[in-house]
C-alpha positions as CSV (number, residue, x, y, z in Angstrom):
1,X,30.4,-40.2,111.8
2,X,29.3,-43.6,111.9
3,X,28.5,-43.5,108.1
4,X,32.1,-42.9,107.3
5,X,33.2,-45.5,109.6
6,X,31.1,-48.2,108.2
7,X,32.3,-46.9,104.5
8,X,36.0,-47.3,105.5
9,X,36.0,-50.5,107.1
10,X,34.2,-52.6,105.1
11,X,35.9,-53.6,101.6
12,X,32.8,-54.9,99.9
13,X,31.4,-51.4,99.5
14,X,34.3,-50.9,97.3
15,X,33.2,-53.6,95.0
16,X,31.2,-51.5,92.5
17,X,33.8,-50.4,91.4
18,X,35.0,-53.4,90.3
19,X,34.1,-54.9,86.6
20,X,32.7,-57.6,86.7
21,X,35.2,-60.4,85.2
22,X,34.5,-63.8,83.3
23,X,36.9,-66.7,82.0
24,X,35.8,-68.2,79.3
25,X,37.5,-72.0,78.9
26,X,37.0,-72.0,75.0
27,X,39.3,-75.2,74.7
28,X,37.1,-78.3,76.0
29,X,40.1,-80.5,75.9
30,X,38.2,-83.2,74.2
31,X,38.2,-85.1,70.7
32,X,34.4,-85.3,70.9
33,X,34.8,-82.9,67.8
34,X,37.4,-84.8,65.9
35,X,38.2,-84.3,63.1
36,X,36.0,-81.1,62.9
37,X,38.1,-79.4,65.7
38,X,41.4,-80.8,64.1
39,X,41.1,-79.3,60.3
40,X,42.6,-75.9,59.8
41,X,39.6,-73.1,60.7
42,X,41.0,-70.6,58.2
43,X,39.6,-73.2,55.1
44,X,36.3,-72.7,56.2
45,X,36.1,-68.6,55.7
46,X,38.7,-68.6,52.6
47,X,37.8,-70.2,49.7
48,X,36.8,-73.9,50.2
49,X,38.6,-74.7,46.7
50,X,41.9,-74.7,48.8
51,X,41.1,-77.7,50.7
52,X,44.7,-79.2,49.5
53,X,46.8,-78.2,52.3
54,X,44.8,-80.1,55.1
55,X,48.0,-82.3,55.2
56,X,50.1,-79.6,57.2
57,X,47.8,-77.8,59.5
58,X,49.8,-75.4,61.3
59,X,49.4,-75.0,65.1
60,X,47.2,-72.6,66.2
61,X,45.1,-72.7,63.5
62,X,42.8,-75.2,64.6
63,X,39.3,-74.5,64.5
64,X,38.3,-74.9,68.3
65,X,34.6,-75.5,69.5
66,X,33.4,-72.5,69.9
67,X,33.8,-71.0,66.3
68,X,31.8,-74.1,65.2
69,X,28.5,-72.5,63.9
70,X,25.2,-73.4,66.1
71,X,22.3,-72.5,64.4
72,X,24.3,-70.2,61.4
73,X,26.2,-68.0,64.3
74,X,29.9,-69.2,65.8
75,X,28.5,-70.2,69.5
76,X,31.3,-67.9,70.4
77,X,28.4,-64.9,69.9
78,X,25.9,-67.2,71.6
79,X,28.3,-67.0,74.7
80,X,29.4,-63.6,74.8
81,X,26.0,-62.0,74.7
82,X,25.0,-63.8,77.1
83,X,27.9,-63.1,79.4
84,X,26.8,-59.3,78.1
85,X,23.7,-59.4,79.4
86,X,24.6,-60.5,83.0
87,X,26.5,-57.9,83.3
88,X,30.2,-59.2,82.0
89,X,32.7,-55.7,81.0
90,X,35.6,-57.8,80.8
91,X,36.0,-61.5,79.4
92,X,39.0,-63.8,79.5
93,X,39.7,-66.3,76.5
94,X,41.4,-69.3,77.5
95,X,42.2,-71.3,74.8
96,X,45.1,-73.8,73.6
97,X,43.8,-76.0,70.8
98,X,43.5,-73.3,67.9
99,X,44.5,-69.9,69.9
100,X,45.3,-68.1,66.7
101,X,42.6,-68.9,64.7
102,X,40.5,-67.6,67.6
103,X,42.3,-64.6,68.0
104,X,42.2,-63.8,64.2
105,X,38.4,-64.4,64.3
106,X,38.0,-61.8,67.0
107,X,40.0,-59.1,65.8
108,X,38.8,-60.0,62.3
109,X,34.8,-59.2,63.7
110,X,35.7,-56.2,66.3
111,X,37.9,-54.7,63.6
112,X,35.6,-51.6,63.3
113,X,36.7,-50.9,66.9
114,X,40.3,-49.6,66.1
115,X,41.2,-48.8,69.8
116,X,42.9,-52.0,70.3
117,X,45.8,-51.8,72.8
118,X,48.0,-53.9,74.6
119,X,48.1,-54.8,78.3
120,X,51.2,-54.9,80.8
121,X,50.6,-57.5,83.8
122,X,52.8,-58.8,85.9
123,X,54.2,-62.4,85.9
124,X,52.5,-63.3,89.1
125,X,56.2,-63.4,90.7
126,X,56.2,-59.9,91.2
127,X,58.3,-58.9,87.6
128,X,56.9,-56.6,85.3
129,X,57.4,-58.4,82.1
130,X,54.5,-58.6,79.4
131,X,52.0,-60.6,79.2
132,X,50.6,-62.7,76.0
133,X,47.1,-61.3,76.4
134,X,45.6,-58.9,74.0
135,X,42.8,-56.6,75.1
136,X,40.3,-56.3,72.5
137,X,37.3,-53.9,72.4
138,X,34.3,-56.4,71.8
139,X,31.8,-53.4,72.3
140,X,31.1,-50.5,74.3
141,X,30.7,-52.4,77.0
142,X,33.2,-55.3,77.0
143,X,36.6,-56.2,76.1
144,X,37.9,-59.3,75.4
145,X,41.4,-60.9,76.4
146,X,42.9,-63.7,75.0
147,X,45.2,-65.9,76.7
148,X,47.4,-68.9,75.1
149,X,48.0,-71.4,77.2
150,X,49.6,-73.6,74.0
151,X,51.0,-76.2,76.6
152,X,47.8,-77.2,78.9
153,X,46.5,-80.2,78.4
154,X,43.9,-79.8,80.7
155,X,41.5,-77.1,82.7
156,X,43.3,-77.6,85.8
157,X,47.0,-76.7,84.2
158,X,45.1,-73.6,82.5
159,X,43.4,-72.7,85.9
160,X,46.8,-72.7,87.3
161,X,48.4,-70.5,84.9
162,X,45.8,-68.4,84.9
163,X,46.3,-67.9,88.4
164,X,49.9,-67.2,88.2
165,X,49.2,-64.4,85.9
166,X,47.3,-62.8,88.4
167,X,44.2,-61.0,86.2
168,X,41.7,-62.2,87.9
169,X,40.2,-59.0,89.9
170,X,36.5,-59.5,90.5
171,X,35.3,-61.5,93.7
172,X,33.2,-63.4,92.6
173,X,33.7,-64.0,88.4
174,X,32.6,-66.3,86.0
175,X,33.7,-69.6,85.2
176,X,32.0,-70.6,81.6
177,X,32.9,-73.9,80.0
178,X,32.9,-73.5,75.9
179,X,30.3,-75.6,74.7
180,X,27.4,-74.2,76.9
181,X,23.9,-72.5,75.8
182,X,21.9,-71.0,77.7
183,X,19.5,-68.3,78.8
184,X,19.8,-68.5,82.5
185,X,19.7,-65.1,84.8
186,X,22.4,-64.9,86.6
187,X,21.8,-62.5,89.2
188,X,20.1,-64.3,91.5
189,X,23.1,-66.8,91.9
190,X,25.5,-64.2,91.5
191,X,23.6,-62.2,94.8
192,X,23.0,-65.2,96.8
193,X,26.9,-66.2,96.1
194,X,27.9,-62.7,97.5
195,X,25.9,-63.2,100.4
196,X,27.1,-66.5,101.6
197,X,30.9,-65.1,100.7
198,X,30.9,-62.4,103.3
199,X,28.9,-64.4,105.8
200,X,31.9,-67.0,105.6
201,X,34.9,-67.1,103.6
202,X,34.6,-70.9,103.1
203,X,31.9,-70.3,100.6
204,X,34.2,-70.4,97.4
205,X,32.3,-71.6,94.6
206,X,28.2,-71.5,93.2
207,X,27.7,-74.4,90.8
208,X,24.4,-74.0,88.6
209,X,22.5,-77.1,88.2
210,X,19.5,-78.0,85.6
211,X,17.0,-80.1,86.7
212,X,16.4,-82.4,83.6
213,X,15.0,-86.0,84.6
214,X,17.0,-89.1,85.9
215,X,17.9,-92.0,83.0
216,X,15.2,-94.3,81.9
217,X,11.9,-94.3,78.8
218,X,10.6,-90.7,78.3
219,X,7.3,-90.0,79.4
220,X,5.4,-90.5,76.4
221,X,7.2,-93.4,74.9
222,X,4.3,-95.7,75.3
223,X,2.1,-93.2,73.4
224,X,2.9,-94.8,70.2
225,X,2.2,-98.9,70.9
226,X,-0.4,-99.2,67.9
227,X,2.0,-98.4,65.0
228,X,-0.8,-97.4,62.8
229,X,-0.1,-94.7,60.1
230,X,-2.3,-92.2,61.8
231,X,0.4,-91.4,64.7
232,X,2.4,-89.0,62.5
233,X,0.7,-86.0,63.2
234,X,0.6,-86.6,66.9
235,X,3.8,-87.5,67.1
236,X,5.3,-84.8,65.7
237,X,3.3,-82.3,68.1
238,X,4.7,-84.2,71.1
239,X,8.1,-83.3,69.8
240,X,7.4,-79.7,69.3
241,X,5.6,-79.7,72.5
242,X,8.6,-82.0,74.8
243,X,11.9,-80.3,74.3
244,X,13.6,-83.5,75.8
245,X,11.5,-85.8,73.2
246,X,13.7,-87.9,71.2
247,X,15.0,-86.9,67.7
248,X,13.7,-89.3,64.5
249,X,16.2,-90.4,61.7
250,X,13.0,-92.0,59.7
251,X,14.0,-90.2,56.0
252,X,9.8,-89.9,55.2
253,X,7.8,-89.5,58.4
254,X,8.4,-88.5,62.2
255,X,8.1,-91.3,64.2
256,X,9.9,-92.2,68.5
257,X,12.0,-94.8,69.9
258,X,12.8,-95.6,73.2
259,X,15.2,-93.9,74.3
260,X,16.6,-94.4,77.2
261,X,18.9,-91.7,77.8
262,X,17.6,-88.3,78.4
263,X,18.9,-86.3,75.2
264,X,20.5,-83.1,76.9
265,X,22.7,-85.6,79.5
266,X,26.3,-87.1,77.8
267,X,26.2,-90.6,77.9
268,X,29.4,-90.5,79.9
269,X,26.9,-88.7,82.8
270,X,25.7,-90.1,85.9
271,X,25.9,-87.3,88.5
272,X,24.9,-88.0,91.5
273,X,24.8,-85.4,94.0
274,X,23.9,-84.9,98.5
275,X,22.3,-81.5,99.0
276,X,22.2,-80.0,102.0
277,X,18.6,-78.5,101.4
278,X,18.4,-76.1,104.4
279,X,21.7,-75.2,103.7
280,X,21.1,-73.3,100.4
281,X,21.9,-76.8,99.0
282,X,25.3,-76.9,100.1
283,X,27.1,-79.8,98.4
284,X,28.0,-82.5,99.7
285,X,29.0,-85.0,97.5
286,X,30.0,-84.9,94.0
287,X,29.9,-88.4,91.8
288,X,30.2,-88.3,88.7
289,X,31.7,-91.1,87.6
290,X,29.4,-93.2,85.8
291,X,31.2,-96.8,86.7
292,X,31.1,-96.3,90.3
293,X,29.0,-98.8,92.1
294,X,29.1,-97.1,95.5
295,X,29.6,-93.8,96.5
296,X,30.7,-92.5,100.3
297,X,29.5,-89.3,102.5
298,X,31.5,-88.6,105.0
299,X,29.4,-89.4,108.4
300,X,30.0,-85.5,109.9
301,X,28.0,-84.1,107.7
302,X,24.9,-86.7,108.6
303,X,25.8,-85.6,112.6
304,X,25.4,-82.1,111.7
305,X,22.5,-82.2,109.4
306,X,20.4,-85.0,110.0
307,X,17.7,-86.1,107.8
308,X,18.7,-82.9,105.9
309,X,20.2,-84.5,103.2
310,X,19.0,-85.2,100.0
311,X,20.2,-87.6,97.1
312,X,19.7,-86.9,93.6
313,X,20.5,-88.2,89.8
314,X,18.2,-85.6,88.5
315,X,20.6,-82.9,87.7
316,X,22.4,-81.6,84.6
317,X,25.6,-79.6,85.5
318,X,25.3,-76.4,83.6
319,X,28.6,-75.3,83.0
320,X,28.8,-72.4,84.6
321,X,30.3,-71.6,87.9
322,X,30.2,-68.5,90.2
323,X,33.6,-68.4,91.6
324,X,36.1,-66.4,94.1
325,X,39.7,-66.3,93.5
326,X,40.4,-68.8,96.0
327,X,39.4,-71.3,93.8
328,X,42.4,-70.3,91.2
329,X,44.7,-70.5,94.3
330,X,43.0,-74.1,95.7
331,X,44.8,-75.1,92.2
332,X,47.5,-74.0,92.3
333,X,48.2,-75.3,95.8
334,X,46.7,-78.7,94.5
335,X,49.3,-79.1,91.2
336,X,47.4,-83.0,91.2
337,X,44.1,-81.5,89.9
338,X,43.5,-82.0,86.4
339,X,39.9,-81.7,86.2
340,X,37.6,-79.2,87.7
341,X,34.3,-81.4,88.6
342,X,35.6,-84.9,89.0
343,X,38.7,-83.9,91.0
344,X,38.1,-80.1,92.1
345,X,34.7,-80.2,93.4
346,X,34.5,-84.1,94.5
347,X,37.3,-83.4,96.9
348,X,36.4,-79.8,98.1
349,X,32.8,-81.1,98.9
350,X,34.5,-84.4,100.9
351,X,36.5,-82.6,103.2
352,X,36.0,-83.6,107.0
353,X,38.2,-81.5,108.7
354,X,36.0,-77.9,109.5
355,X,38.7,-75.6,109.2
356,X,40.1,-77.2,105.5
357,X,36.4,-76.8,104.4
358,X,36.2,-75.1,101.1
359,X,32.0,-74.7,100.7
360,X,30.4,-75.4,97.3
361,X,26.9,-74.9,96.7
362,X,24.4,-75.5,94.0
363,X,22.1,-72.9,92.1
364,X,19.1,-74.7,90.6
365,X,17.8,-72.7,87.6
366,X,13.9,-72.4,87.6
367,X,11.6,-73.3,85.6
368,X,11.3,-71.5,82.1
369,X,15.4,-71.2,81.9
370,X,17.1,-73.1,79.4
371,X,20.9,-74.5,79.4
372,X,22.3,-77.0,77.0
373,X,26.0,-78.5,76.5
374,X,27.1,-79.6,73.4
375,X,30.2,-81.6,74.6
376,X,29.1,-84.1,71.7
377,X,27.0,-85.0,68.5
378,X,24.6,-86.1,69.7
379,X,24.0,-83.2,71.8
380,X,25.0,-80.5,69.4
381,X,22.1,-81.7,67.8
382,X,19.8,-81.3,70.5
383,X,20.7,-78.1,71.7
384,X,20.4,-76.6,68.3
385,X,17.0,-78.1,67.6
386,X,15.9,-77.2,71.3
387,X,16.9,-73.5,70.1
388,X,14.8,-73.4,66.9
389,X,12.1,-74.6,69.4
390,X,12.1,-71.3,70.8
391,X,13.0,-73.0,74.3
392,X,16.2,-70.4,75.0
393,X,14.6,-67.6,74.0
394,X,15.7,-64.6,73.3
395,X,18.4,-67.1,71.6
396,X,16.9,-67.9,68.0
397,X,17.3,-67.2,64.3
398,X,14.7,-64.3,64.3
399,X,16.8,-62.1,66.5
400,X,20.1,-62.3,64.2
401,X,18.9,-59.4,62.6
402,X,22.1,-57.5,63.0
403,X,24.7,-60.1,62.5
404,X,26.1,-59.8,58.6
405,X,26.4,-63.1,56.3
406,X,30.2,-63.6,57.8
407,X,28.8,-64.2,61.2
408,X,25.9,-66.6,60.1
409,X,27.6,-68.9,58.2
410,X,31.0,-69.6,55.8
411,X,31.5,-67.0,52.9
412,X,33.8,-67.2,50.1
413,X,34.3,-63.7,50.2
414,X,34.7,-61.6,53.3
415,X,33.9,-57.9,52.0
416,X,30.7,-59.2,51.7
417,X,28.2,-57.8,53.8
418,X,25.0,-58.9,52.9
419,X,22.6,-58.8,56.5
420,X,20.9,-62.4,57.3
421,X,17.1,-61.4,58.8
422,X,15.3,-64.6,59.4
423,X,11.7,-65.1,60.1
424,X,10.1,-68.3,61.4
425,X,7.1,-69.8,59.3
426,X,4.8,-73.0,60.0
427,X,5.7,-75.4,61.4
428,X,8.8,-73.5,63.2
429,X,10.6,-73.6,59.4
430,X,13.1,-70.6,59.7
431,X,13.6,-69.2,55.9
432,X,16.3,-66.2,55.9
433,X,14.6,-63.0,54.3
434,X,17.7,-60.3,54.1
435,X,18.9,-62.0,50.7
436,X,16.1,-60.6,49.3
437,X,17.5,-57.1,48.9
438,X,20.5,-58.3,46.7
439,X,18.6,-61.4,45.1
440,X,19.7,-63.8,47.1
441,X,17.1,-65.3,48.6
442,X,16.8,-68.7,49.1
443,X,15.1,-70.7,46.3
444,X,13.0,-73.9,47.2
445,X,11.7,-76.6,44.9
446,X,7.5,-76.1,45.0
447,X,7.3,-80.3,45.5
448,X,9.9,-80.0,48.5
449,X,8.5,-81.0,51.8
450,X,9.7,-78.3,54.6
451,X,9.1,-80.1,58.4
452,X,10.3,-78.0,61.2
453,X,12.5,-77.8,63.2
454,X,14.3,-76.4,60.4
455,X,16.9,-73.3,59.4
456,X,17.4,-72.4,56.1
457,X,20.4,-70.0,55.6
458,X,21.5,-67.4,53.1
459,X,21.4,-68.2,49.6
460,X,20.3,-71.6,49.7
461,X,19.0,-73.2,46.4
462,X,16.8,-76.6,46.7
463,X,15.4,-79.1,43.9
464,X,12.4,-80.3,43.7
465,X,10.9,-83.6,45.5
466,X,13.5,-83.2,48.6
467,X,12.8,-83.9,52.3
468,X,14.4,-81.4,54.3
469,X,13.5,-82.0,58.5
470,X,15.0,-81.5,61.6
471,X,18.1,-79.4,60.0
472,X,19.9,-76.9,59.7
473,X,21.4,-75.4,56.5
474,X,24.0,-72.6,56.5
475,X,25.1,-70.3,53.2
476,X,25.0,-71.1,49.6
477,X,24.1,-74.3,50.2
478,X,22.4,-76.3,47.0
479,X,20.6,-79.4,47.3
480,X,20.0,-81.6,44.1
481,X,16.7,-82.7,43.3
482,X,15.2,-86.2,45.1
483,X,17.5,-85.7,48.1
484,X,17.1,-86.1,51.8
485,X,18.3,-84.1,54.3
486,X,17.6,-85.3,57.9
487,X,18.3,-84.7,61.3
488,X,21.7,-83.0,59.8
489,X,23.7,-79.9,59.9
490,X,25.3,-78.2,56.5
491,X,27.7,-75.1,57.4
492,X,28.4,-73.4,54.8
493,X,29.4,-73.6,51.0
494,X,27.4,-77.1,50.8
495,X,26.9,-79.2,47.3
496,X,24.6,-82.3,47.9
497,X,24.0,-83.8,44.6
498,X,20.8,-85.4,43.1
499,X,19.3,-88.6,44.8
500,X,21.9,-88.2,47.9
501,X,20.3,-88.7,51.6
502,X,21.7,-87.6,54.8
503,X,20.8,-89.1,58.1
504,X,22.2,-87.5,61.2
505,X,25.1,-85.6,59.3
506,X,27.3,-82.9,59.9
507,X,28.6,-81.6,57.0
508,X,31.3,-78.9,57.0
509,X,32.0,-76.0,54.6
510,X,33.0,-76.7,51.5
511,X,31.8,-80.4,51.1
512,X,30.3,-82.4,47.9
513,X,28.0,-85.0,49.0
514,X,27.3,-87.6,46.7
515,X,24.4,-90.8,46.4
């Protein structure tokens, strides 16, 4: 009897039946990316010879972020495997900048799943008309909805539609920006999140925080004071060894600079954060504006917790958020929010008044875990030579083994099916093997100096007496003889001609690089 009771009146024991639900905000609204995330996306899997209509690029068809290629694969697979893995069945697509070309891409890859059907939702106003989302079957195990929000301009005017649309099911979900790598295991933050939402219904959002170092020289900057000829060697173990060690743009020979911004943070970045540490570091303030000279905490939170508060710089925001749907309704009561950390979170953490308290906490992902953003160059770099490092494994080139040539890289022709299977060599030099079947392989010049970090895709073709270090090379790319390839990034279809160097490049399909 008092089984059924308990059963009856408590609505979390209904919630395994719900499926776990993530959004996805695949538009960064940012021109970090420009022009790459302005050109047409369907140039770079047709035939790069039509490269004369990038004059009228229609709308929609922009390529966005996440179908740029990180290591060979769109980091639109990195994502959603990893959103597999903690347990995601169904994933929403928000997108603006380039929704059809997304759409196209994902029907294009899950065509062999046929059982493609669309959904009926209501308009959040209680009508019954259609909704513009697609479900797609991704897998066995997770669909995939796309949602065009062609007229948001920013995450809080695509939170707020997403709201009205009323999909969101799951308490909590997943709140993923695009341009985020990681490894991190999720269920942990997702439990702890649970637990703190039915203890009080306050507790509205998990952020996951990356401890990662506070500005200033990296530790082993002063290693290197001699500048005799014998550091190379050393110096190039500290960088396999430090995942956070500077890159080198010396064309010849590894060498460091001081560096005085820690290479995973933007250099817009200068979070600083109050923790309430016996509070299952409750937030308490959010600043992340790097020009601010002072920053305030509201003096209730020092009456009720004492010397309990803790000020840090040393944390990287991940990009990932465990959320309840009263965060989708906080904006849409709020129409004035445009962004979710600066604007969302600083004010939710700030509030005074107890009973208009919306609760954020911070997950800090142990040691071992690995998260990235590539919200620019610079860091796009990083993150993809921090992968090839092995540092997010199971995320590197050696377990692409079933993704076919399409995935890892531009092709001129898309019936072709040829299977990318990479292995990883001295010196963490990643040389693609699958080729091999149907003579393919990738040729390399016997005078050619290979220094890892370095990815060498399908079908690649190198001269003789080249540098090639710190890169990544996608598909039939060919590289002339007496070239230099450094710290740079070739997608796809890539020509660079004899005697040519590239320093901190990135190179998209179809390109002709000349000395």
């Amino acid at each position: 009897m008092g089984k059924s009771g308990t059963s009856t009146n408590d609505p979390s024991d209904n919630k395994h039946e719900q499926k776990l639900q993530a959004v996805l905000l695949a538009d960064t609204f940012s021109n970090a990316f420009h022009p790459i995330t302005f050109e047409p996306y369907n140039n770079a899997n047709d035939n790069t010879n039509n490269n004369n209509n990038n004059s009228s690029n229609p709308k929609g068809q922009e390529r966005p972020l996440v179908l740029c290629p990180l290591n060979n694969v769109p980091l639109l697979h990195h994502t959603i495997d990893f959103l597999q893995g903690s347990g995601v069945e169904e994933l929403f697509l928000l997108c603006s900048s380039g929704a059809d070309a997304l759409e196209e891409y994902i029907r294009r890859y899950a065509g062999g799943n046929k059982q493609q059907h669309q959904v009926h939702q209501g308009d959040g106003n209680g009508g019954d008309k259609k909704s513009n989302s697609d479900k797609i079957i991704w897998s066995s195990k997770l669909t995939i909805s796309m949602l065009r929000f062609t007229d948001c301009t920013n995450t809080g005017d695509a939170l707020r539609e997403l709201d009205r649309r009323n999909v969101i099911k799951s308490d909590p979900f997943i709140l993923m920006q695009g341009d985020v790598v990681t490894n991190v295991d999720l269920r942990e933050a997702m439990e702890g999140h649970k637990v703190r939402r039915k203890k009080d219904n306050a507790a509205i959002m998990t952020v996951l925080l990356q401890e990662v170092g506070g500005w200033g020289l990296d530790d082993d900057d002063d290693d290197d004071d001699d500048g005799d000829d014998d550091h190379n060697i050393d110096t190039e173990k500290a960088i396999l060894d430090n995942p956070n060690s500077p890159p080198s743009n010396d064309h010849l020979t590894p060498h460091k600079h001081n560096h005085q911004l820690p290479p995973l943070r933007s250099s817009t970045d200068d979070l600083l954060l109050a923790l309430d540490t016996t509070h299952e570091n409750r937030i308490l303030l959010w600043d992340s504006h790097p020009h601010n000279s002072t920053s305030s905490i509201p003096t209730i939170f020092f009456a009720e917790n004492s010397s309990n508060i803790a000020l840090t710089r040393n944390y990287l925001d991940v990009g990932i958020d465990i959320c309840s749907p009263d965060v989708l309704a906080r904006f849409s009561d709020e129409f004035d929010y445009r962004e979710l950390r600066s604007q969302f979170v600083a004010n939710c953490v700030a509030e005074e008044e107890v009973g208009l308290q919306s609760r954020i906490f911070g997950y800090i992902t142990k040691r071992g875990e690995y998260s990235g953003r590539m919200g620019d160059m610079r860091r796009y770099h990083r993150v993809s030579m921090d992968l090839l490092r092995r540092w997010c494994y199971p995320l590197v080139p050696d377990n692409y083994g079933h993704c076919e040539e399409k995935v890892v890289g531009s092709s001129r022709s898309s019936n072709n099916s040829t299977t990318a299977s990479y292995v990883v060599e001295r010196h963490l030099v990643y040389r693609d093997v699958g080729g091999s079947r149907s003579g393919k392989r990738s040729h390399v010049g016997r005078s050619t100096q290979l220094l890892g970090p370095l990815l060498l895709g399908p079908n690649n073709s190198i001269g003789e007496e080249c540098l090639l270090q710190r890169s990544v090379l996608g598909s039939n790319v060919t590289v002339r003889d007496n070239c230099s390839v450094v710290d740079s990034h070739l997608w796809g279809n890539v020509v660079v001609e004899e005697g040519a160097q590239l320093r901190g490049a990135i190179v998209c399909e179809g390109a002709v690089v000349r000395k």
